[in-house]
N, C-alpha and C positions, 0 to 999 in steps of 0.2 A: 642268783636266780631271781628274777622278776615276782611281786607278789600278786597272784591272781587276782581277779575280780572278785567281786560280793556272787555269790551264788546267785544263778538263773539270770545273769545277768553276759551281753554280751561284750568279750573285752573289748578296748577300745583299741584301734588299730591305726596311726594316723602319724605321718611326722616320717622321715627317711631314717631315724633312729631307728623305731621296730621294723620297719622296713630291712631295713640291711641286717639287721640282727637275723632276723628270721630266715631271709630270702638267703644271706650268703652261702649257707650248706649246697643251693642248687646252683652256684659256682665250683664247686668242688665235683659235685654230681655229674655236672653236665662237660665239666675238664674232661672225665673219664667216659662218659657217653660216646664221645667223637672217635677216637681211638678204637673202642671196642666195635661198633656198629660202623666205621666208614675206612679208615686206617686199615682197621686189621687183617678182613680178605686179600686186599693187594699186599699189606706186606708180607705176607705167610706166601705169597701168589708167586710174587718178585725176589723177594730175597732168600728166601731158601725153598722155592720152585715145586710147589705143595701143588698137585694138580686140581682142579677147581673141581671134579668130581666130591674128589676125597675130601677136601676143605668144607665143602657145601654141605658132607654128610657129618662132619664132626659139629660145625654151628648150626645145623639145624637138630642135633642130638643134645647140644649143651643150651639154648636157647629154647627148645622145650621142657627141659628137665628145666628150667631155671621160670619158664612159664606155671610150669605143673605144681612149684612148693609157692606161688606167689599166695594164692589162697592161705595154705598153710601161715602162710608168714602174717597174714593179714587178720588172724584169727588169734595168733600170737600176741601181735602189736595190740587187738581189742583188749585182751586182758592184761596185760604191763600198762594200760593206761588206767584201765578201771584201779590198779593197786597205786599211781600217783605218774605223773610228768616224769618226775626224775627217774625211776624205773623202766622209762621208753630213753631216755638218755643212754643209762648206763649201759644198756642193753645195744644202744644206738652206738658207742663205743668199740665195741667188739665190732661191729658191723664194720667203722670204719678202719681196723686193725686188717681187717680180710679183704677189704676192697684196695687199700694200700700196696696191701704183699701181691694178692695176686696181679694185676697191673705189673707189678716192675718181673715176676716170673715168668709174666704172660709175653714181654714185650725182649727182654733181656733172657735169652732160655739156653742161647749156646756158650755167652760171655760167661753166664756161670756154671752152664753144665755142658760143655763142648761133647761129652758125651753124647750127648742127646742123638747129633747129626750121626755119628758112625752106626749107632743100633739101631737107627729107623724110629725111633719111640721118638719124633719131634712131635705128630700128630695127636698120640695119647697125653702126652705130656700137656700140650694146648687145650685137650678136652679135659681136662684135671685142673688145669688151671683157669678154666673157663667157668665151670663149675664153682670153684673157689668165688672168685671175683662178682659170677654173677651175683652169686647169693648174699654177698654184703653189699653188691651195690642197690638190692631189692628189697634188704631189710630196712638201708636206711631211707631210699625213696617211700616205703609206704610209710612208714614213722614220718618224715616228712610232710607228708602230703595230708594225713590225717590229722596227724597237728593244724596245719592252716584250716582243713576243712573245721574245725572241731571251733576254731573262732569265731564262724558263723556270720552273718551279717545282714544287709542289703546286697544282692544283684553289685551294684557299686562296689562294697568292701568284699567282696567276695574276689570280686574279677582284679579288686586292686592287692590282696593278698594271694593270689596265684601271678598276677602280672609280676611282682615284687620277686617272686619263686624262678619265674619263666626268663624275664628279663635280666637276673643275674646269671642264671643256668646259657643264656646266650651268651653271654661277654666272655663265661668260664670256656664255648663252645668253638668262640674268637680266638681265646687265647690258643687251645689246642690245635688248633689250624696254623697259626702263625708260628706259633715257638716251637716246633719241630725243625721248622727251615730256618728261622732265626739264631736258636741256640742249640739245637740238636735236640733228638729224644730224650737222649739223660737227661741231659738240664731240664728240658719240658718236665718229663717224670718228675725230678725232684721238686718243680713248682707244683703240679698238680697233688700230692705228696703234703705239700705244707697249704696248699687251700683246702683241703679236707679238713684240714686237725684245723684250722683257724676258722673254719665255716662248722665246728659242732661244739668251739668254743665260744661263738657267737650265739649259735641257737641255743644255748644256755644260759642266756642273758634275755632269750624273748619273751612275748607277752604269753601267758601260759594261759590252755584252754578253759573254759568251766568242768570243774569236776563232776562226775557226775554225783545225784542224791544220794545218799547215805542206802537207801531202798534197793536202787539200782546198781550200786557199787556189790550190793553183796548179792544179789541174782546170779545164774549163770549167765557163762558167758554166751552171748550171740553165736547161732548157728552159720556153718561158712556157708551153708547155701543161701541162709534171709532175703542177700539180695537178688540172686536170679529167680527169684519167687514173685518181684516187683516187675509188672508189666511195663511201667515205665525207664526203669532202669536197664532192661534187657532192650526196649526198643532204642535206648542212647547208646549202649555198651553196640549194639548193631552199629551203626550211625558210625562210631566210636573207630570200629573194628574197619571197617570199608576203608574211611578214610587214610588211615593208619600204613595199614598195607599199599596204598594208594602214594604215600608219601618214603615209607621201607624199603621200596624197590629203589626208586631212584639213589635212594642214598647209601646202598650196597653199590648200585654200579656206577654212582660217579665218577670217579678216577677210572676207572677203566674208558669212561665215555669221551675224556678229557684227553686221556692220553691214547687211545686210537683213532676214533671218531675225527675227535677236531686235530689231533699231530701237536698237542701244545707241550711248549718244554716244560721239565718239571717246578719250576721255577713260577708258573704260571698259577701253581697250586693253591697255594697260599691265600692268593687273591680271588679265587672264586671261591676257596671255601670261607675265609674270612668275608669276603663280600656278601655271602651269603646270611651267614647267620647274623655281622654285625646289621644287614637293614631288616633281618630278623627282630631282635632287640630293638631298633627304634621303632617300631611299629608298633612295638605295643602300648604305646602311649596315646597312639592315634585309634587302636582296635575297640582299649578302655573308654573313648572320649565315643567311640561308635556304638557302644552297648548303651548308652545315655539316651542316645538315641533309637534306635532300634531292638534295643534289645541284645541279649545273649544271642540265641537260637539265629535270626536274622544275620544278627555281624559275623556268624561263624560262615552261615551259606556262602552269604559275601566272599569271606577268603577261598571257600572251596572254589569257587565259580574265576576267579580271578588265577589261581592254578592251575586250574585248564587251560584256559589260555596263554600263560605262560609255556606249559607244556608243549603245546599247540606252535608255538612260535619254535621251540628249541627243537620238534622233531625238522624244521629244515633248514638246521644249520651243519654245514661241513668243513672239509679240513680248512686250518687256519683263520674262523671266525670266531678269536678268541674274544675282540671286543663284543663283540654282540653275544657271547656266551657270558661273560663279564655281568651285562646286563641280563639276561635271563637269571643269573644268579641271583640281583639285588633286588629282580621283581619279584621271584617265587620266594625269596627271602621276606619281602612284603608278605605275601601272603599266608608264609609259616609262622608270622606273629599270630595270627588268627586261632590257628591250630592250637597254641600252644599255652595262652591265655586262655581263651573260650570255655573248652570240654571242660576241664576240671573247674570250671568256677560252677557251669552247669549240674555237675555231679554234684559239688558239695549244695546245693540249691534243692535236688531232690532227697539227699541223706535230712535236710532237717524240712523237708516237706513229708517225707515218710513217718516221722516221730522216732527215727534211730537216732539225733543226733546224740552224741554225747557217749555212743555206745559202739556201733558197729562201722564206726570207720574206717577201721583196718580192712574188716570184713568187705564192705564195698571198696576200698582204692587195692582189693588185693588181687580181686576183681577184674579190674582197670589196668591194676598191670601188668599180669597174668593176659587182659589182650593183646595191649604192649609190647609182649616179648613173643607173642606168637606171632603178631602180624612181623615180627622181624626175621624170627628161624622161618616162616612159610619164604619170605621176600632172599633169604639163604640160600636157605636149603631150595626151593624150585627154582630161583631165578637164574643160580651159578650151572647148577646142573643142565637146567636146560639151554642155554647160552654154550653151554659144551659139547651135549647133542646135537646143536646146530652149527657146528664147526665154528665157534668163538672162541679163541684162549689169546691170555695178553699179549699182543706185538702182531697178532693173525689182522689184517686188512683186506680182507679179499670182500668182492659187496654181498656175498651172500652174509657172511659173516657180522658185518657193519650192520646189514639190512637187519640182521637178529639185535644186534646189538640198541637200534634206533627202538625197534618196537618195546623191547623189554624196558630200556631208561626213559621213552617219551607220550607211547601210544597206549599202550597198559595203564600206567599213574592215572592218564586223563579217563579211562574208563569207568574205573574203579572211583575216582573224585566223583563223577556225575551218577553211581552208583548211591555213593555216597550223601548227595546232596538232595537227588530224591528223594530218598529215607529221614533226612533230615526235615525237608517240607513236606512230608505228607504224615508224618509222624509225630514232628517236634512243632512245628509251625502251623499245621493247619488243626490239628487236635486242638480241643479244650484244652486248661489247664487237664494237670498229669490228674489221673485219676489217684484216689488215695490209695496211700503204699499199707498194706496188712504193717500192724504193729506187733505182730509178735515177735520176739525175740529169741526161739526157740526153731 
């Protein structure tokens, strides 16, 4: 374990050493991200014929429930931090014990319980093990997140300690796209499996945050509501929340869009969803060098506004324009670096403009993902369902059908983005600095 800095002092963050130290957890993180959020409706869809009504209602049941304990968890994390680092470790342990198991339950459910299929229990079983999974993979995301915030900095080291977060969580996001069709799921699993355990034997080697004062260590703990009490925070976590769902939908019904819409063989998968997230990843090196210039707030619009029009371009593409969907991949891939660097450098920028830092950052990123996982069960649960109401289920072509299909993957995102981008410029950009955040911690 790394020795902290001198009190009140902020650590130093610099060199691809603490970089990879830190950042590699959201390679493990983001391995198991893909699968659960983009993978899993189709395969439950496709391969053991779960009808999307049903499916819609069991992920929109386990991604609220798994929404509703984030707070909880976030309120957890503030006090295993105030008792020491290693105590969000240990704790962060178990986390990765239950995101491990469920993943291989979640994904492998007849090879080891062939049972399953004959008694109809496939879909309980998946909300059991949805539940399982979500909750360590939410334990160890806020533990994560609140560690980088909690290092504090400049605007610069801020965006450069989430980029580090974001940018490894894309390669992990790479690799889950690819090594399904490469080496099969197993194999995938057991790689994703051994970068968890090597991505929290890494973060135990990183720059450790400032402790808080002696004063403050023995206070109570932060209230979970603090921060929707913060005017500024609720207008970001808005902002937040728009965009969010804006970007949830499409990536619930990508493979379906891919494999009706355009007619692309499956073969073809790999490369749009790798294409996707790897020009993800590169961008954000280009997103960080635009916050120097512009600003946080500013370079995020930017990505939003460039989403659109990505969007814009893929609602009129049809069967067999697979290159140009190729491309819509690696531009709205552009543009989800923005996404994904941006916001939480933002957040951790208001937690130590409020005067929580050091105390209530579980509290606010539990917050954050707690939106997170609602804009995902709402992009589920309404999107499947309604795509079913209106005569869509996989292998259905008919153009009423498509025509649903178009609006839900291309015309919605873009609404909801310039929703979003509004709120952002009349809110985050054209306001004074944030007004000050009430300092109580109670």
């Amino acid at each position: 374990m790394s020795t902290g800095p001198a009190r009140g002092e902020s650590p130093a963050f610099d060199g691809w050493r603490n970089g990879l130290a830190y950042g590699l957890l959201g390679f493990g993180l983001a391995f198991a991200a893909l699968p659960l959020y983009v993978i899993l409706p189709n395969h439950y869809a496709r391969e053991f014929g779960v009808p999307l009504a049903s499916l819609g209602a069991v992920l929109l049941g386990a991604r609220l429930f798994d929404a509703l304990i984030d707070p909880a968890l976030g309120r957890l994390n503030d006090r295993l931090f105030a008792r020491s680092p290693q105590a969000v470790l240990n704790w962060s342990a178990l986390a990765v014990l239950a995101l491990a198991l469920g993943v291989v339950l979640l994904f492998f459910p007849l090879m080891l319980f062939p049972q399953l299929a004959a008694s109809g229990s496939l879909l309980w079983w998946a909300g059991f093990m949805l539940v399982l999974t979500y909750a360590g993979y939410s334990s160890l995301s806020i533990a994560h997140q609140s560690w980088g915030a909690m290092l504090g900095g400049s605007e610069a080291q801020r965006s450069r300690i989430v980029g580090w977060r974001e940018g490894l969580g894309l390669l992990g996001v790479v690799s889950a796209s690819v090594l399904p069709a490469v080496l099969g799921l197993g194999w995938s699993t057991s790689v994703f499996v051994l970068a968890l355990v090597f991505g929290w034997l890494a973060w135990r080697r990183s720059v450790e945050p400032v402790r808080p004062l002696r004063e403050l260590a023995s206070a109570p703990s932060p209230s979970v509501w603090l921060p929707l009490r913060q005017p500024a925070f609720r207008r970001l976590l808005a902002v937040f929340m728009l965009n969010g769902i804006a970007s949830a939908v499409p990536a619930t019904l990508v493979l379906f869009f891919v494999q009706d819409r355009l007619a692309a063989p499956a073969s073809m998968e790999p490369l749009f969803l790798g294409s996707y997230f790897l020009c993800a990843a590169l961008s954000i090196p280009v997103w960080l060098a635009l916050v120097r210039r512009l600003g946080l707030a500013r370079s995020w619009l930017a990505g939003m506004l460039m989403a659109v029009l990505v969007f814009v371009w893929a609602s009129q593409l049809g069967t067999g324009q697979v290159l140009a969907f190729a491309l819509v991949c690696a531009a709205s891939g552009l543009a989800l670096g923005a996404d994904l660097a941006l916001p939480g450098a933002l957040l951790a920028g208001l937690i130590h403009t409020s005067g929580h830092a050091g105390r209530a950052e579980g509290a606010y990123f539990g917050w954050w993902n707690f939106a997170t996982k609602l804009n995902l069960a709402l992009a589920a649960g309404l999107a499947l369902p309604l795509l079913d109401y209106f005569g869509y289920a996989p292998g259905v072509r008919s153009e009423q059908a498509l025509g649903a299909l178009v609006v839900a993957y291309c015309v919605l995102p873009c609404l909801l983005k310039l929703a979003a981008a509004t709120g952002l410029y009349v809110w985050l950009i054209r306001q004074p600095a944030p007004a000050v955040f009430s300092k109580e911690l109670s």
